[in-house]
SENU-928583 format. One record per residue (C-alpha): x, y, z. Coordinates in steps of 0.1 Angstrom, whole numbers, plus 2048, in hexadecimal, padded with zeros to 3 digits. Layout:
XYZ;...
! end
This chain:
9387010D1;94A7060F7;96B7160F7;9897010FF;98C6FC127;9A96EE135;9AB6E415C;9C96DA173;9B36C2188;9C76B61A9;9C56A01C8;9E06AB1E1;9F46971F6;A1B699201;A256791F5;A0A67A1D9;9FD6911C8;9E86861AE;9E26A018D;9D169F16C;9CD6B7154;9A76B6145;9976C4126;9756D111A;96C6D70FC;94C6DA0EC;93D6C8109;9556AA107;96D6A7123;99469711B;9B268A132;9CE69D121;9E6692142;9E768215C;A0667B176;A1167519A;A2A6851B1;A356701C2;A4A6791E1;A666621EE;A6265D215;A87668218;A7C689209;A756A8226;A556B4229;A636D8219;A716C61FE;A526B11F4;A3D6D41F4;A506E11DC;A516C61C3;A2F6C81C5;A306EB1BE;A496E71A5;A3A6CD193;A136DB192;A25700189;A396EA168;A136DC161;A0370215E;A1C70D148;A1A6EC131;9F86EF130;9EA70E134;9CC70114A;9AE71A150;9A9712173;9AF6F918E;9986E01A0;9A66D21BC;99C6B71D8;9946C91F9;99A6C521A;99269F22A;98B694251;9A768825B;9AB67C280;9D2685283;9DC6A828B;9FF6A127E;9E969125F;9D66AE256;9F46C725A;A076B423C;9EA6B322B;9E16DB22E;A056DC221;A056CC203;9E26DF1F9;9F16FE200;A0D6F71E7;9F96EB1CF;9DE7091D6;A037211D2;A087151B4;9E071C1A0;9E573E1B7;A077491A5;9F9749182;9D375618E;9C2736189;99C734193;99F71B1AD;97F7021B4;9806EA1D1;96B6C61D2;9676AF1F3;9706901EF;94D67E1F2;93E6981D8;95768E1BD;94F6661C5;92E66E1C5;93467A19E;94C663192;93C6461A0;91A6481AF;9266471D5;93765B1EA;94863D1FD;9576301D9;9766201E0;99962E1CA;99960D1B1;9736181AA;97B63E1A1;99A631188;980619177;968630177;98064E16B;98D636152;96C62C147;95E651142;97C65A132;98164311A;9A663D12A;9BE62311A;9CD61B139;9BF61C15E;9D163A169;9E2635191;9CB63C1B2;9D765E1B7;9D466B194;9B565B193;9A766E1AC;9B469019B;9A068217A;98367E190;9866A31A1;98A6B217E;96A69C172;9526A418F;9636D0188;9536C7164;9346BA16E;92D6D3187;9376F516C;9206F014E;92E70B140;952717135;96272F14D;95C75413D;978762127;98677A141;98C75D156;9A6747136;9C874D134;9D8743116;
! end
């Protein structure tokens, strides 16, 4: 029987972030969480990076994940675009870093590509299909979705729980 993993799976975003926090056990994967932060527009750019820190550093401590899977780095065509962007992964990455969190990226097509079947799924597709896989009672929101997804395809992709040097509980 696999030991217990727990995983903080995230899909950054300034006015977004999408998070879920995903079990494994015994080769059975659970939604324990899921949740948005969501960013007013009135909100500084400072002040939504650290909610987002805030927020993701509450979620470690609630639930004492093993490791973080996050979304990585998309094309965007906007300079200004992929600066806010860098931002909000850096505090989310700040937050795994503080408490020594194995951190595993996932592009975005690869993690379509394992909810869904294609890497051009569209966001309603990966919430069904997250919902579906999951056995969800309720069709959890786009951006939370996508963190459900990330934290599926981390699953998929490790067999294996991480070794015991790597849990913190």
């Amino acid at each position: 029987m696999d030991a217990d993993e727990v995983l903080l799976a995230v899909d950054p975003s300034l006015r977004g972030t999408g998070f879920a926090v995903l079990q494994r056990a015994a080769g059975k994967v659970r939604c324990l969480h899921f949740d948005v932060i969501k960013n007013p527009p009135k909100l500084t750019v400072p002040g939504c990076l650290l909610e987002i820190h805030t927020r993701l550093t509450d979620a470690i401590s609630r639930f004492q994940p093993t490791a973080m899977a996050v979304e990585s780095v998309i094309y965007v065509q906007s300079f200004p675009t992929a600066i806010t962007l860098g931002s909000a992964r850096g505090a989310v990455l700040l937050a795994a870093a503080q408490r020594g969190l194995p951190i595993h990226e996932y592009a975005p097509r690869r993690v379509k590509q394992a909810v869904v079947g294609t890497g051009a799924a569209q966001k309603t597709q990966v919430a069904f299909m997250v919902r579906t896989l999951l056995g969800l009672t309720v069709t959890p929101p786009a951006d939370a979705a996508d963190a459900i997804a990330v934290g599926f395809t981390h699953f998929q992709t490790t067999k294996f729980p991480a070794p015991a040097a790597l849990r913190r509980r």
